[in-house]
N, CA and C atoms as an extended XYZ file, in Angstrom:
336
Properties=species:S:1:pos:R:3:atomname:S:1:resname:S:1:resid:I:1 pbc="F F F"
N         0.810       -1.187        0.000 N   UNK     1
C         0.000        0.000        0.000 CA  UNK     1
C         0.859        1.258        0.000 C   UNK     1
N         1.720        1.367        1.104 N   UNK     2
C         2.509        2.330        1.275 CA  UNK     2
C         4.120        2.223        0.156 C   UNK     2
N         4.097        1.241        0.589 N   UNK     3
C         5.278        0.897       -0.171 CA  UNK     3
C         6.636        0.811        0.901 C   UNK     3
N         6.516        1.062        2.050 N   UNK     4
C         7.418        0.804        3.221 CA  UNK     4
C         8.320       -0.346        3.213 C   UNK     4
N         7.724       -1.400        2.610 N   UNK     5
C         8.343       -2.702        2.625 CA  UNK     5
C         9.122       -3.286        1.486 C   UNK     5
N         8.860       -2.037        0.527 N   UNK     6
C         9.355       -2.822       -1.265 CA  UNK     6
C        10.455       -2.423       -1.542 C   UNK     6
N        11.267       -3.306       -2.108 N   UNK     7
C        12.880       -3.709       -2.038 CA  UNK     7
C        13.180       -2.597       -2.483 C   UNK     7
N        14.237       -1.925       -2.235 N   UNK     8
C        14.377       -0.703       -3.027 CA  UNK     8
C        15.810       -0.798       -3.727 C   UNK     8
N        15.813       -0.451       -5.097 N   UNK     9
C        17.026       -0.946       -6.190 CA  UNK     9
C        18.014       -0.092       -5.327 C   UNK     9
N        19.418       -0.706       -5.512 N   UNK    10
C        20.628       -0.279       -4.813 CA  UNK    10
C        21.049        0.572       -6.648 C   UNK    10
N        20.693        0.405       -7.934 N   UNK    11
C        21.137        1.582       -8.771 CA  UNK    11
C        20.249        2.393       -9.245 C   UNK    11
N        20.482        3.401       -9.283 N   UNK    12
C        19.134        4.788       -9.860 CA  UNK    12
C        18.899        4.539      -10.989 C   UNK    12
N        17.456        4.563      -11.276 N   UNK    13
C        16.643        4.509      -12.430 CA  UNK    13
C        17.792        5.503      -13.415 C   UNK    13
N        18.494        4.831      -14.215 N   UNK    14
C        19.003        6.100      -14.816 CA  UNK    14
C        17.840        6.780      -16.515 C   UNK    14
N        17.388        5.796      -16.441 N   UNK    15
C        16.075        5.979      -17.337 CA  UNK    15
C        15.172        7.272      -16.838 C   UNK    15
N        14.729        7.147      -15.892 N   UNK    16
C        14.070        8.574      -15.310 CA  UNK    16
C        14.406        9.748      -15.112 C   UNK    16
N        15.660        9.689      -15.649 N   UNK    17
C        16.889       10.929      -15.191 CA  UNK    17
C        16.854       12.049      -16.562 C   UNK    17
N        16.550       13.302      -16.450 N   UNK    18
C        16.938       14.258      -17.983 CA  UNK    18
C        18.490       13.939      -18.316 C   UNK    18
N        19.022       14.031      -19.563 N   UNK    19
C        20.294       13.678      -20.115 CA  UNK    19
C        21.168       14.638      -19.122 C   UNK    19
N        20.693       16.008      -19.189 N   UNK    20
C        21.848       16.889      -18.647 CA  UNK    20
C        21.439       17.479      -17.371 C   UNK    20
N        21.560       17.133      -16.274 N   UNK    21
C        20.950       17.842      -14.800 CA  UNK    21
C        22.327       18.093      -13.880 C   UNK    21
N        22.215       18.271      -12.355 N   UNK    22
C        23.156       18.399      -11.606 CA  UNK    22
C        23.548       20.202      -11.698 C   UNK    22
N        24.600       20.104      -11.165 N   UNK    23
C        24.745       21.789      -10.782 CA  UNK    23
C        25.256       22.779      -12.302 C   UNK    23
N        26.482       23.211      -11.435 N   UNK    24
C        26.802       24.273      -12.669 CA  UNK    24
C        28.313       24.293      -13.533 C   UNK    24
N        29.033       22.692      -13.112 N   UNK    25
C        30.255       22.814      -12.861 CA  UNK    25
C        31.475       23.148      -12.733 C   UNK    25
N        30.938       24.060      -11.395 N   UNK    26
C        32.404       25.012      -11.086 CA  UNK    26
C        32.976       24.460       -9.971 C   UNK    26
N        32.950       22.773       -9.190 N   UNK    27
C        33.115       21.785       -8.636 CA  UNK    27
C        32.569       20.855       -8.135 C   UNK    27
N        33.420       19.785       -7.581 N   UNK    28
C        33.001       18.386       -7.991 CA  UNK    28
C        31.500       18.316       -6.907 C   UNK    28
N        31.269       19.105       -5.970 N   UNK    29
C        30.226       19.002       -5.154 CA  UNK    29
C        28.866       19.266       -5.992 C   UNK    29
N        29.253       20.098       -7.519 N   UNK    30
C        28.020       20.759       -8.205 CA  UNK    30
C        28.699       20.281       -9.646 C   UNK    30
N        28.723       19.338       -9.760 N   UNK    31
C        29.196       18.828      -10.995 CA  UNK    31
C        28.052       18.583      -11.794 C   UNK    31
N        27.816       18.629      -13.447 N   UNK    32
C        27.060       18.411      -13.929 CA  UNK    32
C        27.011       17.162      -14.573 C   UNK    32
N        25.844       16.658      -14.541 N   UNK    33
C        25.706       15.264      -14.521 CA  UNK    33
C        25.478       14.916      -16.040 C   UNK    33
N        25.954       14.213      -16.593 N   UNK    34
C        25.726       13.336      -18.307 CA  UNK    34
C        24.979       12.299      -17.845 C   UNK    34
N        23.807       11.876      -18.137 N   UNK    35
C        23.482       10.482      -18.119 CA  UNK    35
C        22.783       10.264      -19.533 C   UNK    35
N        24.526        9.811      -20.155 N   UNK    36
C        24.586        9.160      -21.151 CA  UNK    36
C        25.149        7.874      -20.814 C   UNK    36
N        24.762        6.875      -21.875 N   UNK    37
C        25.329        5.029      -21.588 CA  UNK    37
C        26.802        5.231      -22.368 C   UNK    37
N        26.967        6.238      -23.253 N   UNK    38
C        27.970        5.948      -24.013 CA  UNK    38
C        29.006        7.484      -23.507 C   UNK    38
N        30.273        6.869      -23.991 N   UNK    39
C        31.446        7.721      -23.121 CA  UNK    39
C        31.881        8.886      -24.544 C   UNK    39
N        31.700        8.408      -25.530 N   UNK    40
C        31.443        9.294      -26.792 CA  UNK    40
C        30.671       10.380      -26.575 C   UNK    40
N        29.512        9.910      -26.626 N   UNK    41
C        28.503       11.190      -25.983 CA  UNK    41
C        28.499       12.096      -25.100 C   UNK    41
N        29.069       11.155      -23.970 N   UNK    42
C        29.352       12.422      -23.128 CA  UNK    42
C        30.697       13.435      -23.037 C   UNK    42
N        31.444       13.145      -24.285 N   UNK    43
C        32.493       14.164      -24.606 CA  UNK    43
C        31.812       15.085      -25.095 C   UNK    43
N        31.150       14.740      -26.385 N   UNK    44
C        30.895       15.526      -26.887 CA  UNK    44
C        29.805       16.628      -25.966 C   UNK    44
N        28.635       15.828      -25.266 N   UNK    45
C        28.075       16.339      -24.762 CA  UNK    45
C        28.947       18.119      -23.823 C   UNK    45
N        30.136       17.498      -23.269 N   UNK    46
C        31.247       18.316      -22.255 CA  UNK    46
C        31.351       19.480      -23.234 C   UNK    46
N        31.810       19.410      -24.458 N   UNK    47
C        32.282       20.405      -25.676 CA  UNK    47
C        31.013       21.153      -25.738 C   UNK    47
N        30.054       20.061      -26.050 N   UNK    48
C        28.617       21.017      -26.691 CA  UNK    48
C        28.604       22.471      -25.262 C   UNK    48
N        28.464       22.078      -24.075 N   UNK    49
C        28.304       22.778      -22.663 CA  UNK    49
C        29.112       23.264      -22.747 C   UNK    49
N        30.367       23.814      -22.857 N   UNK    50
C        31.102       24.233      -22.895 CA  UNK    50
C        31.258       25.673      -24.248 C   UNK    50
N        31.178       25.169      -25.111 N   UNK    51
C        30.930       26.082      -26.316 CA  UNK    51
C        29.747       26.867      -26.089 C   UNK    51
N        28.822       26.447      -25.271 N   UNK    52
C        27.514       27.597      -24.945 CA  UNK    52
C        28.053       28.339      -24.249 C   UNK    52
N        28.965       27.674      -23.205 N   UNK    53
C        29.139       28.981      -22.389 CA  UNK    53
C        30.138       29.968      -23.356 C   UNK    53
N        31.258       29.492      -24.143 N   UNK    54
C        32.549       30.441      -24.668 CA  UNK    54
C        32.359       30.563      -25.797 C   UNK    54
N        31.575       29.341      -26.705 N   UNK    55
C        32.023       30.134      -28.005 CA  UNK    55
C        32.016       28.928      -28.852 C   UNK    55
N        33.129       29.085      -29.894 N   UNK    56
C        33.423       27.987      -31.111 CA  UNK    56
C        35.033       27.236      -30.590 C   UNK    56
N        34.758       25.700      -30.469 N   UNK    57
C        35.378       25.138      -29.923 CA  UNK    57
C        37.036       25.183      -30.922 C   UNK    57
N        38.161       25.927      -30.378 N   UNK    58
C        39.607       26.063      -31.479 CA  UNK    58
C        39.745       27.414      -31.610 C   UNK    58
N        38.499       28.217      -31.938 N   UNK    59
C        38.376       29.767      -31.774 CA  UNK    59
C        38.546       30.227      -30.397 C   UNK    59
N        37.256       29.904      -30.031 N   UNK    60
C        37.155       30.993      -28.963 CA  UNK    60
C        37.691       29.730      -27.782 C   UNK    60
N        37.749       28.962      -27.420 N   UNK    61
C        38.731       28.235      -26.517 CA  UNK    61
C        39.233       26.877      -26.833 C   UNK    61
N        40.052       26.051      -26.656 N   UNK    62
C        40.879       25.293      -26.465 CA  UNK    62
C        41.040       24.504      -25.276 C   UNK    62
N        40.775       22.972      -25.613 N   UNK    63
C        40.384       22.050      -24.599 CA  UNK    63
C        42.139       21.551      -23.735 C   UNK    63
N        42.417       21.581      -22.562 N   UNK    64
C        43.183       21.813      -21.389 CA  UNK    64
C        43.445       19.898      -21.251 C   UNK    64
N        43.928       20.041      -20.087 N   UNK    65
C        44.200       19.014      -19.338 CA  UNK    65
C        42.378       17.924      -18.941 C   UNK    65
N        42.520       16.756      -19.206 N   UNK    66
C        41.131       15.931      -18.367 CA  UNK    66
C        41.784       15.192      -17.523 C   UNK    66
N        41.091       14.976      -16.429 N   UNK    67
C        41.641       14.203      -15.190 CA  UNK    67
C        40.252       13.815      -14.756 C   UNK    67
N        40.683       12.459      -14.004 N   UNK    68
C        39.693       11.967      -12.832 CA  UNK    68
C        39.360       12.587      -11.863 C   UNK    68
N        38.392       12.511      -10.855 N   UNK    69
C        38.814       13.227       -9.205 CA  UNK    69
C        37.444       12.573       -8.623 C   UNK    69
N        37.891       12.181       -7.640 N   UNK    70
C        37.055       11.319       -6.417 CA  UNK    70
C        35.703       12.074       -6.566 C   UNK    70
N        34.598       10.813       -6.240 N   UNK    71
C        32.763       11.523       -6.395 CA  UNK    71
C        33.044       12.305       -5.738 C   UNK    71
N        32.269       13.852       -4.927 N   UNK    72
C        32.144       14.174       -3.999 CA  UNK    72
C        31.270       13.091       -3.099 C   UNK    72
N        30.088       12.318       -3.499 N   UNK    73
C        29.149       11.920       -2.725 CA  UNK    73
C        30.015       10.006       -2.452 C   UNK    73
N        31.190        9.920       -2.624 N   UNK    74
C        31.876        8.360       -2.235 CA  UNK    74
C        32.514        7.861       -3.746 C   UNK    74
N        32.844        6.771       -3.285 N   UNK    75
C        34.064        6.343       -4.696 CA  UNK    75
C        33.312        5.639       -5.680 C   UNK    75
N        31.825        5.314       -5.637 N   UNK    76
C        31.165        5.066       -6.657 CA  UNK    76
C        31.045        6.227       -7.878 C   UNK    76
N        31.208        7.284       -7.976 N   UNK    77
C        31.261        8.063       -8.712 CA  UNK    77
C        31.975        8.451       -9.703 C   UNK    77
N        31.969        9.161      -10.458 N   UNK    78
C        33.016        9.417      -11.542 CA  UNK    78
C        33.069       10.323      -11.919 C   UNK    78
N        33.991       11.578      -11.412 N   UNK    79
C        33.805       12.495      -11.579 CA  UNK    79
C        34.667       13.425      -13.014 C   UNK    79
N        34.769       13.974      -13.811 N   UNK    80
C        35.747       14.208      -14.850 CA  UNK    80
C        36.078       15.658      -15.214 C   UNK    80
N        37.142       15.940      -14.545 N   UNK    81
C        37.436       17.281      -14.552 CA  UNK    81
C        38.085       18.119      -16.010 C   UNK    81
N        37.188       18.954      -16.379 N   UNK    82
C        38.181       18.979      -18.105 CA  UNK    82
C        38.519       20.682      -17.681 C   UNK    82
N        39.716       21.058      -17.735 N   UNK    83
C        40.058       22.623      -18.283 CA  UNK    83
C        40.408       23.181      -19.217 C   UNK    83
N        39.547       24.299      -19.643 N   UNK    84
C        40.073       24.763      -21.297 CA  UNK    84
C        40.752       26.286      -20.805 C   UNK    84
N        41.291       26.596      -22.398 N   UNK    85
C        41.850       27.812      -22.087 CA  UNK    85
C        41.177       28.617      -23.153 C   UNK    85
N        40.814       30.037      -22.671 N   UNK    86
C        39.669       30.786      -23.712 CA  UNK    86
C        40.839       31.692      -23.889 C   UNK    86
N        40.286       32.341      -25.494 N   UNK    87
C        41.017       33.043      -26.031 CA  UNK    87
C        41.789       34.390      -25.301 C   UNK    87
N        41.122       34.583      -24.617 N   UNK    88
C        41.719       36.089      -23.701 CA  UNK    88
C        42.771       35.621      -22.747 C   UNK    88
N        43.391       34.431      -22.700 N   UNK    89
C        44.408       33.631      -21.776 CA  UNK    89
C        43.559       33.225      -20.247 C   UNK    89
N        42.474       33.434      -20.377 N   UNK    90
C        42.223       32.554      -18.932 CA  UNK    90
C        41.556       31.253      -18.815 C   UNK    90
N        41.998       30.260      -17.577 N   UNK    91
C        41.763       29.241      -17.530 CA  UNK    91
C        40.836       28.671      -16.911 C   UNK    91
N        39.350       28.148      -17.183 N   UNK    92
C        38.208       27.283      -16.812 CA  UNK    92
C        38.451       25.600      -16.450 C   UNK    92
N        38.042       25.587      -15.612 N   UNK    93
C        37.683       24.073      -15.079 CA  UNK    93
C        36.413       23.599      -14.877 C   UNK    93
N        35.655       22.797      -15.507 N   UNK    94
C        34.611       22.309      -15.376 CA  UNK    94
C        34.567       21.128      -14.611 C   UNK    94
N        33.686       20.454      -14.049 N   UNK    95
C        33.358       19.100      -13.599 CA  UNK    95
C        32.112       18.558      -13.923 C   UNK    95
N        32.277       16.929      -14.356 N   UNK    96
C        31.351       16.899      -15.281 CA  UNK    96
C        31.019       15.027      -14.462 C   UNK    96
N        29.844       14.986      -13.707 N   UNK    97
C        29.779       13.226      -13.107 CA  UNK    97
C        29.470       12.489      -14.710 C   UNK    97
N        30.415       11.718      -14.763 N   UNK    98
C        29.754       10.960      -15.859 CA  UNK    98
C        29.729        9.228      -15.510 C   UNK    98
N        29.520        9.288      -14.288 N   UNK    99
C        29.266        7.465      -13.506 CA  UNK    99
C        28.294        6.871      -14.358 C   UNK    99
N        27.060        7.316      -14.920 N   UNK   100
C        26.629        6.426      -15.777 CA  UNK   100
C        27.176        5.563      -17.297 C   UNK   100
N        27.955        6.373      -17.644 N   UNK   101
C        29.374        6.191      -18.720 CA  UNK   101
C        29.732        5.282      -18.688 C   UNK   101
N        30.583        5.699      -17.354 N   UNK   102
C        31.574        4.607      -16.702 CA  UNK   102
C        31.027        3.406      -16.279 C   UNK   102
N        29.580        3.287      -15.418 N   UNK   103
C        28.989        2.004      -15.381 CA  UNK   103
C        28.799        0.944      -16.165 C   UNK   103
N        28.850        1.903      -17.578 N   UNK   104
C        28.444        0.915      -18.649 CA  UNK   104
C        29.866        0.101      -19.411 C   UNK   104
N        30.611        1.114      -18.979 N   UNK   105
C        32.007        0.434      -19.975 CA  UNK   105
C        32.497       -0.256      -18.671 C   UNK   105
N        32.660       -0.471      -17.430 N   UNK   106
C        32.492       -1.432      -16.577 CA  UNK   106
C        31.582       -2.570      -16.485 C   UNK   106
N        30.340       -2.488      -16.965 N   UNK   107
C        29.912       -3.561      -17.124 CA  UNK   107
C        29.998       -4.399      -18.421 C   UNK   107
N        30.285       -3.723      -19.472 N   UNK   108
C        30.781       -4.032      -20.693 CA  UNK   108
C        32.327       -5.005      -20.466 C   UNK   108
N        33.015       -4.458      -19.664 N   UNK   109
C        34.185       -5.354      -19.485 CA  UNK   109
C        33.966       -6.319      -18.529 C   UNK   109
N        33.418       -6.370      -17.700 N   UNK   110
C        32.915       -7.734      -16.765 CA  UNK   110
C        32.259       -8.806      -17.404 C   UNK   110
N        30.859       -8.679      -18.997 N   UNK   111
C        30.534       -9.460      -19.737 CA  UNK   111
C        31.949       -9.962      -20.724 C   UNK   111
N        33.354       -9.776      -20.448 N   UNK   112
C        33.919      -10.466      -21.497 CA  UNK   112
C        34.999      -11.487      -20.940 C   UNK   112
């Protein structure tokens, strides 16, 4: 009736989720979330967000260093830090969770 008693899934519906939600990523506590299955997508997805905010991706900025960095919310996470450099010489860091990505190319390598 209530539902008090019904098993509750240990992974998030990632089906119910909008593609692009989460904060604003200006760190990993407000990172913006991709829930894309594929790790392609969510590059591009990073560029597409990125070019809204600056511009034309080679013109108006130039993609930096990508690195890992611990979830904020525990080590199930995946957090992906990309910095570009915009044409006027200053340097942006975004954070971008892309654990659904990563779930999949983890489970992709466990089926082989």
């Amino acid at each position: 009736m209530f539902g008090f008693f019904k098993k509750q899934s240990k992974t998030p519906d990632y089906n119910s989720q909008p593609p692009i939600g989460g904060g604003d990523g200006s760190d990993k506590e407000k990172a913006i979330v991709l829930n894309c299955a594929s790790i392609d997508m969510a590059q591009m997805l990073m560029s597409r967000i990125i070019s809204e905010k600056h511009g034309k991706e080679g013109s108006d900025w130039e993609g930096g260093i990508e690195m890992f960095a611990p979830g904020a919310s525990g080590p199930d996470l995946f957090i992906r830090i990309r910095t570009v450099s915009l044409k006027n010489g200053v340097r942006e860091s975004y954070y971008f969770d892309i654990t659904r990505s990563m779930k999949v190319i983890d489970k992709l390598r466990s089926s082989m």
